[in-house]
C-alpha positions, -999 to +999 in steps of 0.1 A: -004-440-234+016-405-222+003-398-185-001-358-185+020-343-154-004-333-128+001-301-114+010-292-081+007-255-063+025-252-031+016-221-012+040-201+009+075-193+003+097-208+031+121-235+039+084-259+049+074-254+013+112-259-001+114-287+015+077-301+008+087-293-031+118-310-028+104-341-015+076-343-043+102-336-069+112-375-060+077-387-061+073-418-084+051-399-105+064-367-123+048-334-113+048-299-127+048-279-092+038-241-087+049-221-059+030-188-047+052-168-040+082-192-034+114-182-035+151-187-051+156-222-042+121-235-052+127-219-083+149-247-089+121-274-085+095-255-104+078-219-111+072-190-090+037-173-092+035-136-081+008-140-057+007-133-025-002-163+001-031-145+017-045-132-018-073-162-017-096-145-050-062-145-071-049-179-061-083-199-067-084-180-105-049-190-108-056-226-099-086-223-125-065-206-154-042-237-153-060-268-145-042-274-112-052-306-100-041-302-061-030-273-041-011-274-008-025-247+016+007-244+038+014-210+063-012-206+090-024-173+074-042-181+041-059-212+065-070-189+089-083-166+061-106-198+045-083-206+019-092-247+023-129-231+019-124-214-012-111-238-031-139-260-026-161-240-033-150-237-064-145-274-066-106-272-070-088-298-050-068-290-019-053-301+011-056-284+044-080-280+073-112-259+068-108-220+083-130-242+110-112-270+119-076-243+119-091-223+147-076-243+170-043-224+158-059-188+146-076-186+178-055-193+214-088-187+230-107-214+210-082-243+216-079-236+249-117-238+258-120-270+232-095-284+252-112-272+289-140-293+274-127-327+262-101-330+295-070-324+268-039-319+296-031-281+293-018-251+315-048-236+338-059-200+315-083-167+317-090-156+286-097-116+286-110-088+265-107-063+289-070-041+301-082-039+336-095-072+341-064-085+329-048-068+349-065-076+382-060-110+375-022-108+371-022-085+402-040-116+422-016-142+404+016-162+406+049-156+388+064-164+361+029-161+341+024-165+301+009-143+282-007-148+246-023-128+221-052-151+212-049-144+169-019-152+147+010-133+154+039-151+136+053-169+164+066-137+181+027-129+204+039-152+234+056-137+263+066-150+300+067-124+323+090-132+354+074-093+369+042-078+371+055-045+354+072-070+327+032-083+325+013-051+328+035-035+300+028-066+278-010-067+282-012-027+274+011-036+243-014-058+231-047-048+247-040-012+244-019-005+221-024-032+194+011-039+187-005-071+169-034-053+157-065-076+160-043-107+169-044-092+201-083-085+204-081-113+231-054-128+256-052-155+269-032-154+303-018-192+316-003-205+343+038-213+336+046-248+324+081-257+332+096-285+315+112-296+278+092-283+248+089-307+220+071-309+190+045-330+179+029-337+144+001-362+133-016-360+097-050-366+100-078-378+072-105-364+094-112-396+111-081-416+109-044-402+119-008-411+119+022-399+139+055-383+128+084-387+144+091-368+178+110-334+171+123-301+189+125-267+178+151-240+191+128-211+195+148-183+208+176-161+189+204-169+209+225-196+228+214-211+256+180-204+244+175-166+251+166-134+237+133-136+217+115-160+201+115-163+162+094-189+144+127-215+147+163-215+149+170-254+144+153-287+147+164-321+154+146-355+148+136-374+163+143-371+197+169-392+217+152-390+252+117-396+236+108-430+241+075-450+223+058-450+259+062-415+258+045-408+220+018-432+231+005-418+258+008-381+237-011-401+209-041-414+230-040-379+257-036-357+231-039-360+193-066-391+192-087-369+213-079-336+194-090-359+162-121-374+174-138-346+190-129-320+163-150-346+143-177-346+167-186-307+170-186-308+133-153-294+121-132-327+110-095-319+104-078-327+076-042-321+073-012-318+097-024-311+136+010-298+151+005-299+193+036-276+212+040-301+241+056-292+269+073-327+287+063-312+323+066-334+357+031-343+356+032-354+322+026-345+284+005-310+284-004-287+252+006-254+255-006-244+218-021-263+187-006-253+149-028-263+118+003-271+096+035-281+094+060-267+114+087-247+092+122-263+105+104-291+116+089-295+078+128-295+065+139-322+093+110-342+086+114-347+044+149-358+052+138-387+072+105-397+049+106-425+023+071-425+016+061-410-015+049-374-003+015-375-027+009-407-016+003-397+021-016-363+009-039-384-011-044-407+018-054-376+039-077-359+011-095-395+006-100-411+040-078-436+035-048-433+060-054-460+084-042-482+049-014-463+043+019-472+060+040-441+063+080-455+062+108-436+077+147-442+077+156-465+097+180-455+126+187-420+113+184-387+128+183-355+109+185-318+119+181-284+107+198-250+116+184-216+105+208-188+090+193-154+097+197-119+090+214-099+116+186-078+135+162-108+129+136-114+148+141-077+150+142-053+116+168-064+097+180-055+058+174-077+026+196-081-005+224-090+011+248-114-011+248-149-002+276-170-011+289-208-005+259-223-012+267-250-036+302-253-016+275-264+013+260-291-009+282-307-018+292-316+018+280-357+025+243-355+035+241-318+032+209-305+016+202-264+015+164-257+019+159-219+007+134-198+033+138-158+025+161-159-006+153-142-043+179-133-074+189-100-079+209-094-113+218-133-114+231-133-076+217-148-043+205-124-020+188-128+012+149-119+009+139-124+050+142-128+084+155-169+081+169-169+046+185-209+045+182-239+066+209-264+066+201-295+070+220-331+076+212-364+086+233-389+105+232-425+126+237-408+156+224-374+163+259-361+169+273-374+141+243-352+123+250-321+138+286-323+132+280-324+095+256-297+098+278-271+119+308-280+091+285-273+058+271-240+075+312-228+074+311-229+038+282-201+039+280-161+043+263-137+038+264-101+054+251-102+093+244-142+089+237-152+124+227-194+139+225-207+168+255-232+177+240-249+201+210-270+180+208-300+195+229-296+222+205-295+254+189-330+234+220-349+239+228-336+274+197-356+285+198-385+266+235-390+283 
């Protein structure tokens, strides 16, 4: 007998749910995938819906209307907004943590307090409501010092002030003046942490958990990693200078912890708990908690993953990870570099033409995961702040990055900035 396709929504339209779409499109059983909103490469894998990520009412009639059997609650937004809990509600499948259990992203002040209580090895914080408080306890306090606004503020509401005028003017900015508008309600203000930032992910059942590969974002804009932040310029995977005493001792001081005690104060977490880590001298610290999958992370990771994507989602959903044996490739690294608009993380134009993309792909181990990309009038065009990650995987790390940096020579596109140094701090330490 015919087995009907089941059908798959993906929400979000970046290079984490390109590359979560492209992955599935290899599962062993066929699937009819949705994207809302998607963009021009996932168009390739499936079809775009016109909704908005964060329009919850008009997703869950969607998912109604067409009998979708799962739906993959991506970005952090729609989980902060309850998406997880609207879907069950109606009693439509998903997978996801609860608008609970993703506090400990939505909310800076939450996770840090939930971590103050279980002994979870983080920076020393305040967390303040109030200008002049804040203020006065920057006035009283050491330099360089980290500011946050506590809500969601697309990776761009963290700064480190090296002065007290450079932190004064960012607290009124966000406190005052609401540059982030209620993201900013609260700030948290925490001691520096210096060391190497990695990244972390674990997918978790609720009860049960398994680790992903170590990996390492490039956060800021520019070469030797300054100018702003932006929500990732490249990632490599897994990391060289990370050794298994190392992701043990994150595993049992960090995520086992995060796991069991979210379970205990009532809001078990289902889904992909993403811990920033910073590597500092006194060992392994959080210095935030995501709720999903990172984005260039996300792209790295599906080029190292043989198991069936479904499989592990299913796994999550049903309790039944600790049976499941997640299988990577074996003595391969992979990496990913963002091509952005000129201007971004700044304003920066759209509908610029984009060209050499299938040139790209057709370099060895090259595959193109589409972030802010849409047709206009059967071309190309860029559609956002990232609009392609390139991505490449190798037996060495170099020998990854080499193909990467030659495939991105075959794109352009008006103002196209990257970062040519992904990866390049990684192997300095490892040697």
């Amino acid at each position: 007998m015919h087995k009907e396709k089941q059908k798959i929504l993906i929400i979000g339209s970046g290079g984490r749910e390109h590359a979560i779409g492209w992955k599935i499109a290899q599962s062993k059983e066929k699937q009819n995938l949705y994207f809302a909103p998607g963009n021009a490469g996932t168009l390739e894998l499936g079809a775009n819906v016109a909704i908005s990520a964060t329009d919850i009412p008009k997703l869950v009639e969607f998912a109604k209307k067409e009998k979708i059997d799962l739906t993959l609650a991506l970005p952090d937004d729609p989980l902060a907004l309850g998406i997880v809990n609207a879907f069950q509600a109606e009693n439509l499948r998903i997978w996801g943590p609860t608008k609970d259990a993703s506090e400990l992203e939505w909310s800076k002040a939450y996770a840090k307090d939930f971590m103050k209580r279980h002994k979870i090895p983080t920076a020393k914080y305040e967390v303040f409501t109030d200008f002049k408080k804040a203020k006065f306890f920057i006035e009283k306090g050491k330099l360089p010092i980290v500011i946050k606004a506590s809500g969601l503020a697309l990776g761009k509401g963290v700064t480190v002030a090296q002065t007290k005028e450079e932190a004064f003017k960012v607290l009124e900015d966000i406190l005052v003046n609401k540059i982030f508008g209620s993201a900013g309600n609260e700030v948290v203000i925490e001691e520096y942490l210096s060391g190497i930032e990695i990244s972390i992910h674990a997918i978790s059942d609720g009860k049960n958990y398994k680790m992903f590969p170590s990996s390492q974002d490039h956060k800021r804009i520019f070469d030797g990693n300054v100018g702003p932040n932006t929500g990732g310029m490249g990632v490599i995977a897994p990391l060289p200078f990370v050794d298994k005493a190392m992701m043990t001792r994150i595993e049992k001081e960090i995520v086992a912890p995060t796991i069991a005690k979210m379970a205990e104060e009532g809001r078990p977490f289902v889904g992909i708990l993403y811990p920033g880590i910073m590597l500092t001298a006194e060992g392994p610290k959080v210095f935030e908690f995501n709720s999903r999958f990172g984005d260039p992370e996300t792209q790295a990771y599906m080029r190292l993953l043989e198991t069936d994507f479904i499989d592990i989602v299913e796994a999550s959903l049903e309790e039944k990870l600790k049976d499941l044996e997640i299988k990577w490739k074996k003595d391969t690294f992979a990496c990913n570099i963002a091509l952005a608009s000129g201007g971004y993380p700044g304003s920066y134009e759209k509908e610029k033409v984009i060209s050499g993309v299938e040139e790209a792909k057709m370099q060895p181990d090259i595959v193109v995961f589409h972030a802010g990309t849409k047709i206009v009038r059967q071309d190309l065009t860029t559609n956002g702040g990232r609009v392609l990650g390139v991505s490449a995987i190798g037996n060495t790390l170099e020998e990854a990055l080499k193909k990467v940096y030659k495939a991105i020579e075959k794109i352009s596109f008006d103002g196209m900035q990257y970062r040519k140094d992904i990866g390049k701090s990684a192997l300095e330490i490892k040697n």
